[in-house]
N, C-alpha and C positions, 0 to 999 in steps of 0.2 A: 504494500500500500504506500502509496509516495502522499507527499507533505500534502497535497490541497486534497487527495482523498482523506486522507486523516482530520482534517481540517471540519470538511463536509460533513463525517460521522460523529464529531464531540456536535455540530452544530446540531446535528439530527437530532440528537438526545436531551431529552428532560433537564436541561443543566440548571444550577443554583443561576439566579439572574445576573446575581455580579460575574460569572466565569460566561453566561451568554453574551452582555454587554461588550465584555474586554473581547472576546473574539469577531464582533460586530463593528469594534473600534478599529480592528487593526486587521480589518479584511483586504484592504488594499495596499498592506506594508510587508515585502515577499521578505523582508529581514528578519519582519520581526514574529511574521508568521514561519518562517524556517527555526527561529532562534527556539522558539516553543516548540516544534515537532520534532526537530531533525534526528535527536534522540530520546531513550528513558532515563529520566534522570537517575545520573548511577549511584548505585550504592555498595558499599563493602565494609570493612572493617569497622568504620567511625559510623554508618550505616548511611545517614542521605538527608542533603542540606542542601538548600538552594531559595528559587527565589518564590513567593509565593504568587498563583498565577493561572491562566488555562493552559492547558497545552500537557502534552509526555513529558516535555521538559518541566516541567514546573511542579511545585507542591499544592497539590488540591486533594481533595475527598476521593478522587479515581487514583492517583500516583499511591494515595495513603492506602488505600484500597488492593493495591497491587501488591507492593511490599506486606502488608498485613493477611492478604490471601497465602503470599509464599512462606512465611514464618508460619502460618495455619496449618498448611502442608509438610514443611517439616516436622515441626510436632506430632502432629498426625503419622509421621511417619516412625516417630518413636516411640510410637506406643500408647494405651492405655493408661497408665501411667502419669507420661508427662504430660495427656491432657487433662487428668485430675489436678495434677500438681500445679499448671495452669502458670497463667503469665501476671505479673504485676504491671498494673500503667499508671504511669505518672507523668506529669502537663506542665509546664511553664506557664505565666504570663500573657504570651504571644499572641496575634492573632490567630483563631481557630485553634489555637491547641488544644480547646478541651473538646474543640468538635472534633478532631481529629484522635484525639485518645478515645474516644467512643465511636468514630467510625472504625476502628483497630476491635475495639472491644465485640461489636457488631457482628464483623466479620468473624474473628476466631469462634464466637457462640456460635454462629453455624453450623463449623467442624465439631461442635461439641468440646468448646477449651474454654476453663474457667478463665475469667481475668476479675482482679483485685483491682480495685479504679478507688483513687485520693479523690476526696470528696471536691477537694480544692489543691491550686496548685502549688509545688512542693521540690526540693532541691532536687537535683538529681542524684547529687551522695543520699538520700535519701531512702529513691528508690531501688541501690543498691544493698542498699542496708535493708531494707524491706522484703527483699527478692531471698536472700539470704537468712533470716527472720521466718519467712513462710514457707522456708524449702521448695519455692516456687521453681517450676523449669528455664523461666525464662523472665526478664523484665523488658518491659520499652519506655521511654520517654521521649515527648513529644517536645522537642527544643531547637532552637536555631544557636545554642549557648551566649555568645556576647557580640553576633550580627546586628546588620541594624535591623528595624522594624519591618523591614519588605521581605523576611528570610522566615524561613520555617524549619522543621527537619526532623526527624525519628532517628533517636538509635536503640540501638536492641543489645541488650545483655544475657551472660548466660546464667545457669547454675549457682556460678560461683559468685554473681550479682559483679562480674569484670565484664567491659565490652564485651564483644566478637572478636574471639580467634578469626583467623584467615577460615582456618578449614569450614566452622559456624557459617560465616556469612557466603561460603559459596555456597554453601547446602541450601540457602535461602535464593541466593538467587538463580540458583537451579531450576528450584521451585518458580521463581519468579518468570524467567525463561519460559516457560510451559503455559502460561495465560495467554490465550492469543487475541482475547476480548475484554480488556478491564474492564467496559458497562456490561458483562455477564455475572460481573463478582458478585456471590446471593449475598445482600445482607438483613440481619432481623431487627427488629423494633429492639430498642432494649430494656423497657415495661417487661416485653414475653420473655426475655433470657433472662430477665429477673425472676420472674416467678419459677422459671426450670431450673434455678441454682446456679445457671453460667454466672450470672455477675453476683459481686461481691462490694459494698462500696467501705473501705476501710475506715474506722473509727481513730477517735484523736489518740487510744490507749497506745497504738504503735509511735505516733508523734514523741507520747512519754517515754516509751523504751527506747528511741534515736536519744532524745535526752539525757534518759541516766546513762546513754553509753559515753557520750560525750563528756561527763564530768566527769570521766575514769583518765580522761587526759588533765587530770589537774596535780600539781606538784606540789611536794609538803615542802614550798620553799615560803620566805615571807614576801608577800609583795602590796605596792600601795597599791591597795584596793579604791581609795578614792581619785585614781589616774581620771583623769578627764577625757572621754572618747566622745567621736561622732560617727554612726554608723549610717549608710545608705544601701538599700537592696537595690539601687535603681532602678523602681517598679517591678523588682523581680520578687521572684518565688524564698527568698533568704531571708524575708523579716524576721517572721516567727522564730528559728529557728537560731538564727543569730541573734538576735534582741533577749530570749528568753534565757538562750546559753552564758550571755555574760551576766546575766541577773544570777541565775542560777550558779556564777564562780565566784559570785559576789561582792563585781563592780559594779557599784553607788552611785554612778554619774556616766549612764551612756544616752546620748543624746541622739534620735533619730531626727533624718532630714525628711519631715513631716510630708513636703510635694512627691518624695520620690519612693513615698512608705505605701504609697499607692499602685494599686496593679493593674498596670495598664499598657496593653501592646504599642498602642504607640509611641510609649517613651517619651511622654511630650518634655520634658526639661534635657530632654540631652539629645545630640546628635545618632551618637552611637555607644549604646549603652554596656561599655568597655571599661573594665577598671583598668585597663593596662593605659589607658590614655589620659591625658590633665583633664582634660574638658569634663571627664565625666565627675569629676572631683569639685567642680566650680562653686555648688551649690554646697558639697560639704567642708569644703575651705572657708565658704563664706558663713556655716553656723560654727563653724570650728573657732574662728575669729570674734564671733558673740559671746561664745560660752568658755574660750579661753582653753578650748581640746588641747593636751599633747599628742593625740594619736587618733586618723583618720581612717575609716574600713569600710570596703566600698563590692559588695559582690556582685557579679556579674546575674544576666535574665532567670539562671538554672540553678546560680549560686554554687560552681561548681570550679570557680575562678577568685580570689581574689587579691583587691589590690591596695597599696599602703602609701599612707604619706604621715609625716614626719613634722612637729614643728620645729622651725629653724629659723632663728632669730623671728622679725615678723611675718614669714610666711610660713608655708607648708613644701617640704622635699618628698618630691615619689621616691620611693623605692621600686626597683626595676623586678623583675619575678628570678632571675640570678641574685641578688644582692639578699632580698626576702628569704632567701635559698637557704642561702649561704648563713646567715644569721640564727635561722631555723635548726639547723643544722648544730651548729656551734651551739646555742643554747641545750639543745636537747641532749648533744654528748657530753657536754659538760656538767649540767644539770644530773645524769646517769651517774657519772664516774664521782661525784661529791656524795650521792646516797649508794653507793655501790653498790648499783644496780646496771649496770655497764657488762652486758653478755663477752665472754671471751673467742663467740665467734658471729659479734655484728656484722650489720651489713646495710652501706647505704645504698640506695637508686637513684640514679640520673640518666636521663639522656644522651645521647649522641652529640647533640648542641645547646646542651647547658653546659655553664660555667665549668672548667676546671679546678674553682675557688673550692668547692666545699671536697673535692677528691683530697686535696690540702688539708685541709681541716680534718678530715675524715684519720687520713693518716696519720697524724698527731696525735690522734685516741684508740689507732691501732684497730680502725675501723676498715675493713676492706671497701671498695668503691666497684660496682659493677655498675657498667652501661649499657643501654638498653637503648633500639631503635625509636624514633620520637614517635608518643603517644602512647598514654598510663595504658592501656590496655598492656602493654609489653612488662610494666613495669608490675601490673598485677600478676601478668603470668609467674613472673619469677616468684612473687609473694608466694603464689600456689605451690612451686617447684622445692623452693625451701622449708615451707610446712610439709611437704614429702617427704622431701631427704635427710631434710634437720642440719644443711651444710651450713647456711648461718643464721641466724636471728636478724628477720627485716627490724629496724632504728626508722628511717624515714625514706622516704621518693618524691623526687622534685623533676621538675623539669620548668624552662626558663619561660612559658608562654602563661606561668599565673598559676601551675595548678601543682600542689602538695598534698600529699597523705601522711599520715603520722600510724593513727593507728588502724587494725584493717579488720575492724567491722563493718570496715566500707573498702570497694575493690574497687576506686576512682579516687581523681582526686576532687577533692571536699573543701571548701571554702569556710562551711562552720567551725569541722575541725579546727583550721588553721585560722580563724577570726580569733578563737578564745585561745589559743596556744601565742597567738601574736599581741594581746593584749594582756596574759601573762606574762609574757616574754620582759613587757615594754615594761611594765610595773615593777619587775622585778630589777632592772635594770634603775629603774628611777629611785627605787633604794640605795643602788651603788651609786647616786649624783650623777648619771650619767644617760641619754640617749641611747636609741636605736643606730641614731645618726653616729655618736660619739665610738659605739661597738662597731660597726663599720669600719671604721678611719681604724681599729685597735686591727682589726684582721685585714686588714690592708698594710699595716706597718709589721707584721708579721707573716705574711705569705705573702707580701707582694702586690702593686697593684693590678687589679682585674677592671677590665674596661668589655660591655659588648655593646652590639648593634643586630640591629634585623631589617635588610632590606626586602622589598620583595617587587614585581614585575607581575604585572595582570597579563593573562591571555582568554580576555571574553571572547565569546561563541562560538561556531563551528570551525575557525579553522585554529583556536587557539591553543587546543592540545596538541595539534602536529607542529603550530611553531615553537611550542614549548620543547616540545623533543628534539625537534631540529637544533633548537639552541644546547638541551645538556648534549646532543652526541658530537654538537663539534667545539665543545669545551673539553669532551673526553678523546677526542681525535688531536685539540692541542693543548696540553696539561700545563700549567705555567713550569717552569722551576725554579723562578726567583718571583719575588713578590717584596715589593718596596725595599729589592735589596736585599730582602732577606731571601735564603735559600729553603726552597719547598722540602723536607727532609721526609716526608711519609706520604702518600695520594692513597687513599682509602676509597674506593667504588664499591658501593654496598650492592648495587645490581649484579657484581658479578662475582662476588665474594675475592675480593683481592684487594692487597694493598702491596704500593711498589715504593719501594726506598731509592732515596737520592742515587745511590748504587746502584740501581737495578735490581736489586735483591729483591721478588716477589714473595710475599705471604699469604697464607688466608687467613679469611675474617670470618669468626664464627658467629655472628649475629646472624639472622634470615636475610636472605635478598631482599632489598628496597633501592630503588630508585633516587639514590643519598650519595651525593662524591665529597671529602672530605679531605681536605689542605693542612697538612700541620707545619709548622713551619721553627725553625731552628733556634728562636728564642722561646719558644711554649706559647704564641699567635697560632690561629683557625683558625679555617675559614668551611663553612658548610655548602653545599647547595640541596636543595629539595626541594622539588614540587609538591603543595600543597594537598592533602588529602584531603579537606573538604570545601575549598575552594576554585575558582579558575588563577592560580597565581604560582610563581615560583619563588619559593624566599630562601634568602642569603645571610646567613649567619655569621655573623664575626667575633671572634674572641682574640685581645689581645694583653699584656703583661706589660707591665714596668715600673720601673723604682720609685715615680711619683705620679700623682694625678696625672699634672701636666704633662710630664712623659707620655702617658696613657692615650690620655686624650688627644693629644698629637699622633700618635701613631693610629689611634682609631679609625680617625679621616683619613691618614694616606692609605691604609688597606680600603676606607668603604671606596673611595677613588678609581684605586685596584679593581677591585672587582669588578666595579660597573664599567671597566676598559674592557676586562675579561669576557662578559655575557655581552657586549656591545650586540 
C-alpha cells in the first residue's frame, strides 16, 4: 500500500475528529503527508517516542493500539500464567496519556490479560517498583519522559520491572510485524473488562509501600533538617511522591513552585519541560530567591530524571547530571565506609559517556567501576546478573543524561530516590559549613579537573536516518589520530566489537554491539558519538581533564570545535 493509499484508509475510518481535521489540513502537503506515513513509528529497547499526531508515523490510539496488540500477543504466547500475572500501567501528565494507558489496557482484556491501571498519574520509578510489588509479567508506561509537549510514547518493562532486553522487544515486535490492519485491532469497553476481573485500578496502599521503601535510603548521619529547598514536578507526575518523601525524612521547609504543582500536558510555564536545562529552573530560582532556598529540585514529566541547582552567592549554579554523579557517588561511599557498612566487593555503574570522575572516586574506596552501554536498562541488567552471581554488591548507577539509582527496589533510574538522597546529601554537608558547590571544587582538587559537553545534530524525516549513517560510516572510514594535538591513543567501535590502539594493536570489546564509536585520547579526554535511540539526532559527547577550571574549560571548546570539523 503506498502513502496516499494509506492516507485514503485512516480517512475512511471513524477517526477521533482532531486526527480527521489534521489529515484534512494537510491533504495537499506531499511532505508532510509522507512524513506521517512513510513508516511505523519504530520501536525497540527504550520502546517508542515520537510526535503526537495522525498518521503510522505518529503516536495516536491506532500506533498505541499496534504496539499494545503485539505485547498482547507475546504474553499470550507465554502462557496462562503470564496472563494472570498481567501487566501494570502507569500515565504521565501528557496529553492523552491516560487515554492511551487505557487504550493499552483495552486491548490486552481482549487477549484475556489482566492490567493494574494508577488511578492517577505516577512516576515511572514507580511503576517499576509496582510491577515488581505485584509479581506482575510485564509493566508499561505511557511517557514522552522530559520532551516537549507535542511528544508522547510507551515503554514497556519486564519481570524484573527493568526496561526491555533487546531479545523482549523483538519478540514484540514480531508480534507487531504480523498486524496487517491496525483498525482491525478488537478493543473492549473497559466498564465490561471490569466486571470480568481484566482491570484492576490500584489503590493509594501501594503509593505507601513506594514510601516506606524510600525512607530505607535514609542515613543515621546528622543533618540540618531545616535546609531550605524549593521543589518543582514541572507539571509532572513527581509531586506527590517527592513532596511527601522529604516531609516524611523530615525537612521542615520544602517549598513547592505552586504554577508548576499542577498537571498539565501542556507545560504552560516552560518551554521544555527538562530539568537538564536553566529555563526550566526560572520559576524555581525565582521562589528560591523569596524564601531564601539553599537547594533547588526540579523532576522531569515521568519524574524519572532529575535536576539540581545550587545557591551561589546571589544566584543559583546547575549542577550538570556528571557532577550530580559524581557527588552522589562520593557521599554515599563515604557515608558506607564511616558506619562500616562498605561491602568488600562493591560495585558502581556508569555508562559508556558519563564522566570518568566518579570511576576516581570509586577507586579511592576500592570500589570497582563497571561500564555499561548508555541507557539504565543495561545498567539494571547487571543489577540482575550480580544478584545471581553474588560477584559484587551494586552501591549506585548513574549515567550523565539526569538519571540515578541508589537503591533497587526500582530497576530504572528514579528521580525520588535521588531528590531525598540529594537533599540529605546537601544538609549534611551544611553541617560541615560547606556546599554542594564547595564538595565539588574539594573533588576537583583531588582527582582532577573534569569538564563535559553534549553536542548533538538533528536528522528529521525520511531521509535523515540514511544521512545519519552516511555521516558515522565515513567518520569510521576516516578515524582522527590526533585531536587538538592531542594523540587519539584507543578508537573503541561498539558496532563491531573492537577497539584499535595508537599501535595498531586491535582488541575486543565485551559490551553488546551498539552503534557507539569512542575516542580516548592521551591525557584521559573522550570523545563519544551515538545516535540517539529515541530521537531523530546524533549526539556527541565530550569529556575532558585538567589541572584547573580554566584549563578545563579551554580545552572543552577546542575539542567541541574538533568534533564538529570531524562530522562536518
Amino acid at each position: 500500500m503506498n502513502v496516499q493509499e494509506l492516507i485514503n484508509c485512516w480517512l475512511a475510518q471513524p477517526l477521533p475528529s482532531y486526527l480527521a481535521e489534521e489529515l484534512t489540513t494537510i491533504a495537499c502537503d506531499e511532505l508532510a503527508i509522507e512524513d506521517r506515513f512513510y513508516q511505523y513509528i519504530s520501536f525497540g529497547t527504550g520502546g517508542m517516542r515520537g510526535l503526537l499526531g495522525a498518521g503510522t508515523n505518529r503516536i495516536n490510539i491506532y500506533t498505541i493500539r499496534r504496539v499494545a496488540e503485539g505485547l498482547a500477543r507475546y504474553i499470550e504466547s507465554s502462557g496462562e500464567e503470564a496472563k494472570q500475572r498481567g501487566v501494570v500501567l502507569a500515565y504521565d501528565t501528557r496529553h492523552f496519556s491516560y487515554e492511551f494507558a487505557c487504550e493499552t489496557a483495552s486491548v490486552l482484556g481482549v487477549h484475556g490479560i489482566r492490567s493494574y491501571i494508577f488511578k492517577e498519574a505516577r512516576p515511572t520509578p514507580q511503576l517499576s517498583f509496582t510491577v515488581r510489588k505485584l509479581n506482575a509479567y510485564a509493566g508499561v508506561v505511557i511517557t514522552a519522559s522530559h520532551n516537549p509537549k507535542q511528544y508522547n510514547g510507551f515503554k514497556v518493562y519486564g519481570e524484573d520491572g527493568a526496561q526491555l532486553t533487546p531479545d523482549f522487544a523483538n519478540e514484540i515486535i514480531y508480534y507487531m510485524n504480523e498486524i496487517k490492519d491496525i483498525f482491525a485491532i478488537k478493543v473492549e469497553e473497559l466498564t465490561l473488562l471490569e466486571q470480568q476481573g481484566y482491570i484492576t485500578w490500584l489503590a493509594s496502599d501501594l503509593d505507601n509501600e513506594y514510601l516506606t521503601s524510600l525512607l530505607t535510603l535514609k542515613s543515621n548521619q546528622d543533618v540540618a533538617l531545616n535546609m531550605n529547598i524549593v521543589y518543582t514536578p514541572l507539571h509532572g507526575a513527581g509531586l506527590v511522591p517527592v513532596s511527601e518523601g522529604l516531609r516524611a525524612f523530615g525537612f521542615q521547609q520544602v517549598h513547592i513552585v505552586e504554577q508548576q504543582a499542577v498537571q498539565d500536558g501542556e507545560f504552560p510555564t516552560v518551554a521544555y519541560p527538562n530539568p537538564e536545562e536553566s529555563n526550566a529552573f526560572e520559576l524555581a530560582m525565582k521562589l528560591g530567591n523569596q524564601v531564601g532556598a539553599d537547594l533547588l529540585l526540579a523532576t522531569d514529566p515521568d519524574a524519572d530524571r532529575l535536576g539540581v541547582a545550587v545557591k551561589s552567592d546571589d544566584s543559583y549554579k546547575l549542577l550538570t547530571g556528571n557532577q550530580l554523579g559524581a557527588l552522589l557517588l562520593n557521599y554515599i561511599l563515604s557515608t558506607k565506609q564511616q558506619l562500616g557498612s562498605l561491602p568488600q566487593n562493591a560495585v558502581m555503574l556508569k555508562t559508556i559517556v558519563t564522566s570518568e570522575l566518579g570511576a576516581h572516586i570509586a577507586e579511592k574506596y576500592d570500589v570497582a567501576t563497571v561500564n555499561t552501554l548508555t541507557g539504565f536498562k543495561y545498567i539494571a541488567e547487571k543489577i540482575a546478573e550480580y544478584e545471581r552471581t553474588g560477584e559484587y554488591s551494586y552501591l549506585f548507577g548513574y549515567e550523565e543524561s539526569y538519571g540515578y539509582l541508589i537503591e533497587t527496589f526500582v530497576r530504572d533510574k528514579d528521580a525520588v530516590q535521588v531528590a531525598l538522597k540529594v537533599a540529605e546529601m546537601a544538609a549534611y554537608y551544611e553541617t560541615q559549613g560547606h556546599t554542594l558547590l564547595d564538595q565539588l571544587d574539594n573533588l576537583y582538587k583531588e582527582y582532577g579537573y573534569h569538564n563535559e559537553a553534549l553536542l548533538s545534530q538533528q536528522f528529521e524525516g525520511k531521509n535523515g536516518q540514511t544521512e545519519m549513517q552516511v555521516m558515522l560510516q565515513r567518520l569510521r572510514d576516516n578515524m582522527p589520530k590526533k585531536i587538538v594535538n592531542l594523540t587519539v591513543l584507543r578508537t573503541e567501535d561498539y558496532l563491531i566489537g573492537q577497539a584499535v590502539l595508537a599501535n595498531g594493536t586491535i582488541e575486543g570489546l565485551t559490551l553488546p554491539k551498539e552503534n557507539v564509536v569512542k575516542l580516548i585520547l592521551e591525557d584521559g579526554s573522550w570523545i563519544a558519538i551515538r545516535p540517539s535511540g529515541t530521537e531523530p539526532k546524533c549526539k556527541f559527547y565530550i569529556g575532558v581533564v585538567g589541572e584547573t577550571a580554566e584549563q578545563t574549560q579551554q580545552k572543552l571548546e577546542q575539542v567541541k570545535e574538533a568534533v564538529l570539523e570531524i562530522v562536518k
